[in-house]
N, C-alpha and C positions, 0 to 999 in steps of 0.2 A: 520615906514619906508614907500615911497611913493612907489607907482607903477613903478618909473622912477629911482630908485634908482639901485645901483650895487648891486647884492647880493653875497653871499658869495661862488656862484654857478659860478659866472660869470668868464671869463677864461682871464688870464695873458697873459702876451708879449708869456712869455718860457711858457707856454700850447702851447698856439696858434702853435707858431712854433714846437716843439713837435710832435700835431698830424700833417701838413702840411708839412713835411719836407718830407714825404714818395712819396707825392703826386706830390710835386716839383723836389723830383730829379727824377721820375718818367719821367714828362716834360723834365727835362732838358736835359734825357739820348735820348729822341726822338727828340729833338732839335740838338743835338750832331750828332745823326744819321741822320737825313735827311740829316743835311749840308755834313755829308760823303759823302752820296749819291751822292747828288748833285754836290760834287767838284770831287769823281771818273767819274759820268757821264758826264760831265764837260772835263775832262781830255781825256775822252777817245772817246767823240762825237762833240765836240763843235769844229764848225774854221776845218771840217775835208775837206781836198781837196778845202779850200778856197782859192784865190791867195790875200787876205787880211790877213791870220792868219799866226804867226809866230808858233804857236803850232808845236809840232813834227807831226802831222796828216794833218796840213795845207800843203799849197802848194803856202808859196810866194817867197820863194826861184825860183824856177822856172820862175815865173811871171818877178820878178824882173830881169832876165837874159833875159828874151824876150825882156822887154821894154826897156833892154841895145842894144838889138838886132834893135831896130826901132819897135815893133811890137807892134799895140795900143790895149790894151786888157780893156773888159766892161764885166763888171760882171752882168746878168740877172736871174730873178727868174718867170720867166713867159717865156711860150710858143709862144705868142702873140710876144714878144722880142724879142726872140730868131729866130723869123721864121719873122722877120719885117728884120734882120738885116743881112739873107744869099744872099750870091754876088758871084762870082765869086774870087774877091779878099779877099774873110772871110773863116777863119775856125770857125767851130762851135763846142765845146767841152761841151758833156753831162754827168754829172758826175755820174747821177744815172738814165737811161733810164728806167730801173723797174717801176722806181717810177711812171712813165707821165702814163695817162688812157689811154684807146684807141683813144678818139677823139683827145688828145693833140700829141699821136705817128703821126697819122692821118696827124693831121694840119703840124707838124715840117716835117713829110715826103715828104709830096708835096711841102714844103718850099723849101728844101735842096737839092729834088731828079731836079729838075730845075734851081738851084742855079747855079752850075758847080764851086762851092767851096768845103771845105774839111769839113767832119763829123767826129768828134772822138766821138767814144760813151766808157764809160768804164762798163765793167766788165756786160754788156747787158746776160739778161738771155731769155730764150722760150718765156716771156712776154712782151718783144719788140721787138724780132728778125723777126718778119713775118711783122709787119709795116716799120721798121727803118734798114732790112737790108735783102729783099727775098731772099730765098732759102737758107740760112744759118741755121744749125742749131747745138746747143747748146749741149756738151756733157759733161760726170760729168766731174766736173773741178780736176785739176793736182793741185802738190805742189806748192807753191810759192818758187822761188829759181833761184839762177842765172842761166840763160840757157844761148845757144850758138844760133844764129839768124840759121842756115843752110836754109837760102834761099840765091837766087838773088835778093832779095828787099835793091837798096841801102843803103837807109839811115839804115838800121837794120844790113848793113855789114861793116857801116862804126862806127857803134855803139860801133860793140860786143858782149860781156858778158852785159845781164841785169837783172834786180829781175823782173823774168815774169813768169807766169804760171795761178793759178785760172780757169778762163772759156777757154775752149779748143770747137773748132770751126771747123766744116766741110762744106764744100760747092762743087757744081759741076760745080758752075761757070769756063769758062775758062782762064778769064781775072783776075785771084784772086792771091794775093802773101800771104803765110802760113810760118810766123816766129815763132824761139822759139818754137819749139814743145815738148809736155808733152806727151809719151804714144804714138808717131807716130802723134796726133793733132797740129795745132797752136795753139798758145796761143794769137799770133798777128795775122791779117788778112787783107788783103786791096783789097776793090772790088773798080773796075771802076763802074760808073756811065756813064748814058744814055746823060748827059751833058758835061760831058768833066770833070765833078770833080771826086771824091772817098769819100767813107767810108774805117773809119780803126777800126778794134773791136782791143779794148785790154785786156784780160780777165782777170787782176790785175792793179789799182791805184797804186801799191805800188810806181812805179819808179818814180811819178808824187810829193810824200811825201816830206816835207822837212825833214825829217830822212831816209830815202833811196837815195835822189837826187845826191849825191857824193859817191853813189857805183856804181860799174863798171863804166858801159856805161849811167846809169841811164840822165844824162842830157844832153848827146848827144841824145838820141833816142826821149827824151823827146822835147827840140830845134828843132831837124830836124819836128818832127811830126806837134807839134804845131806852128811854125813859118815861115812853109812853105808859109803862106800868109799874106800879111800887118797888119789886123785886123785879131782880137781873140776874138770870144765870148761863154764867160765861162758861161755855162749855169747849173746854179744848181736850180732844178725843187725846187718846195716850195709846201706847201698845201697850202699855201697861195694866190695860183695863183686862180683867181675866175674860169679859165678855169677845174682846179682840181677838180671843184664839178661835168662837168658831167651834165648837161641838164636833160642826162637819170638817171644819178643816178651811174653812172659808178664808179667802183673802179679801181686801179690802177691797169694799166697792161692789164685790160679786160674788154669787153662789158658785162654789163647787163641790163635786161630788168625792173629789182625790184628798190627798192629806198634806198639809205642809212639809216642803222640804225642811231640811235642817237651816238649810241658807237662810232660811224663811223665818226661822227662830233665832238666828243670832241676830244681836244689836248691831247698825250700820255701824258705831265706834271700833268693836271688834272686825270689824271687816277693813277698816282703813288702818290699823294697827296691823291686821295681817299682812296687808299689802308694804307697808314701811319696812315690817320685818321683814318678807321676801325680798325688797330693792334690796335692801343693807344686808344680805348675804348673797345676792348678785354681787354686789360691789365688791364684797370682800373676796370673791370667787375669782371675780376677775383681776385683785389686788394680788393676790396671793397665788394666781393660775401663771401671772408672766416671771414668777419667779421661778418654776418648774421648768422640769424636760431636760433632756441630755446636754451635755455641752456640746457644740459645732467646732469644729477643725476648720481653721481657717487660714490661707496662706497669707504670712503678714506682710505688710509692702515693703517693708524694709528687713534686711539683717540685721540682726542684734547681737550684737559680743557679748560671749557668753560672760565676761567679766560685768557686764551689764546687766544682763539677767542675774544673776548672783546675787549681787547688790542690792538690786528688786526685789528680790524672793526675802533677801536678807531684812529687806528694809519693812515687808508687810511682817515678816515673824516679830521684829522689833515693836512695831506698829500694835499688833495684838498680845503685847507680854507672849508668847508664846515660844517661852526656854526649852519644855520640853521639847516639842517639836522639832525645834531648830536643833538640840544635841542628837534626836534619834535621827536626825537625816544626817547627822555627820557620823557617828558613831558606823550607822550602814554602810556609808559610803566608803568609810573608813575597811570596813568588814570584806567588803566587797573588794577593794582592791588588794588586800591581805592575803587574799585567799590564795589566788591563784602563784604566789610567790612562796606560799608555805607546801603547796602540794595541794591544798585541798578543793575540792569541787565546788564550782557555783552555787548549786545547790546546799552543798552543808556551810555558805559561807557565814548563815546567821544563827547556827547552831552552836551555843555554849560547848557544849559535848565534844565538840569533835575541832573545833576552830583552839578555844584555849590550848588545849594540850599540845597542837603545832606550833603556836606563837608561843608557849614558855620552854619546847625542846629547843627554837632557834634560839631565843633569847638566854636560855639557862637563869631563866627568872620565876620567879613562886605565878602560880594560874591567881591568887588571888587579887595579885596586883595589876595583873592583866584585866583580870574579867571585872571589876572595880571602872577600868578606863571603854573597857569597849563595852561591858553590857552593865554598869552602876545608873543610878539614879539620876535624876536629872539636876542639872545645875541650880542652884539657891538664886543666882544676884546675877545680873548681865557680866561680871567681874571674872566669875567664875564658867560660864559658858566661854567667853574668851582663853582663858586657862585651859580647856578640853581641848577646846581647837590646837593649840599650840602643843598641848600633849601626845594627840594623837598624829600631828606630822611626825614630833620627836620619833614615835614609835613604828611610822613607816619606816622613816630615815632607818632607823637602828634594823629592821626586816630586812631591807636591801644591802646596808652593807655587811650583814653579820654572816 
């Protein structure tokens, strides 16, 4: 048999698959799982307060009602955008102020605070309210839930009932209108500006949603707010904005003086892909870990005849095509009990050299028809492994009585 040849060791289709199938559905349960993920977080972030996305979190519902309205609305993910395009006749709506660093609160605030057009910021917390709306300040937020406008602010009386609550707002401003109140706070707020425009906080998105925009007052309040001026610019901050990184190094919402980690620079996707990949070589770790380690000695509860182990041993070599194996443990055994009847030592019992030339002086037979049975090739067909068997008793037989 050549070097290149299949032995009888080598593994089948149904092996192959056998052991790989633990391993594959292994994958396939973490394949299964990410795309969960992904379509939950998908469902529950993707297209949110977009006036592009029809998603239940989107907001083209809305949009679409503006631009029945005459009102031209441009969608912006930059700072630079958004503060290039305040006028007088622009409203500018921010859908997550948190988000913008300082220098970008900064840059939109001088934009806007000279514009003498309209600001809607939603759901602004302590981390924009000193740039994008002084003197205002931020208290724990109320329930979400229809509330009653109880001000003079008209567009909020001609509203009604709307899903408002979240950030709840105080100010000592004089000129300021405070709707919807959670707790004695607004939840709405509208300060005049030193230009002739306003800012309006509104401490919940929700009425903005296309799944809320047909309850109560939700698209009245929403229409009057946003549509009060020709142009609409929807400004949804991005970290994509080069202005987001910050000169200094700045994170979102606040000055600092340090540099962004790296953490800080990778995208959350890559972070929850890292994370998948560490489980799923945990798991393979621990898959593959109780496979390891010594074998244990163990005393068995019952005795077994050895004609029964035999059998066994016989029956897993069967089990696994494994001829070779099965002829070199006879062939050994064979060698082994040889020895000590020809003269020769334990030690050289597996020795060509020195075993043949004992067993062909007892026998008065050629070494090559010897060493053929006790150290040749392994058997072709289970036909032929039976054949050695019975060969190599012949040739104890014939050792003993010669």
């Amino acid at each position: 048999m050549t070097g290149t040849s299949a032995t009888s060791l080598s593994l089948t289709g149904r092996q192959v698959w056998t052991r790989a199938r633990g391993l594959l559905l292994a994958v396939l349960l973490l394949v299964v799982a990410g795309i969960t993920m992904a379509a939950l977080r998908s469902g529950t972030h993707h297209g949110a307060l977009d006036p592009r996305s029809a998603d239940p979190a989107g907001s083209r519902a809305v949009a679409e009602l503006l631009k029945a309205q005459g009102v031209s609305i441009r969608v912006v993910t930059t700072v630079g955008d958004a503060s290039d395009a305040a006028g007088p006749g622009v409203t500018i709506l921010v859908t997550d102020p948190d988000l913008l660093t300082g220098s970008q609160q900064a840059t939109l605030a001088t934009a806007t605070g000279s514009a003498g057009g309209r600001t809607v910021l939603l759901s602004p917390g302590p981390a924009s309210l000193d740039a994008l709306a002084p003197g205002v300040t931020a208290e724990d937020p109320a329930r979400i839930s229809a509330r009653d406008p109880r001000c003079d602010y008209a567009p909020a009386r001609r509203a009604g009932d709307v899903t408002l609550g979240g950030g709840r707002y105080s100010t000592d401003a004089a000129e300021a209108d405070g709707c919807y109140p959670g707790d004695g706070l607004p939840s709405l707020l509208r300060l005049d500006t030193a230009s002739g425009g306003d800012t309006v906080l509104l401490g919940s998105s929700d009425l903005l949603r296309n799944e809320h925009l047909d309850e109560h007052g939700n698209a009245s309040l929403a229409l009057q707010l946003l549509g009060s001026r020709p142009e609409l610019i929807w400004y949804m901050p991005s970290l994509n904005d080069p202005a987001a990184a910050g000169q200094s190094g700045e994170t979102p919402g606040e000055e600092t003086d340090g540099e962004q980690s790296f953490l800080d620079l990778v995208p959350s996707g890559w972070l929850w892909a890292t994370l998948q990949l560490t489980l799923a070589a945990v798991l393979a770790a621990v898959w593959r870990g109780r496979r390891l380690g010594p074998l244990v000695t163990e005393r068995l509860p019952v005795a077994v005849r050895a004609s029964e182990a035999t059998e066994g041993r016989a029956r897993l070599y069967h089990k696994a095509n494994a001829r070779d194996r099965a002829a070199a443990s006879l062939r050994s055994a064979a060698r082994a009990r040889l020895a000590p009847q020809l003269g020769v030592s334990t030690a050289d019992a597996q020795t060509p050299a020195v075993l043949l030339p004992a067993v062909a002086a007892q026998l008065d037979r050629p070494e090559r028809d010897i060493h053929d049975l006790l150290f040749g090739p392994p058997p072709a067909d289970d036909t032929s492994l039976v054949l050695l068997a019975d060969q190599l008793d012949a040739l104890e037989r014939e050792v003993r009585t010669a």
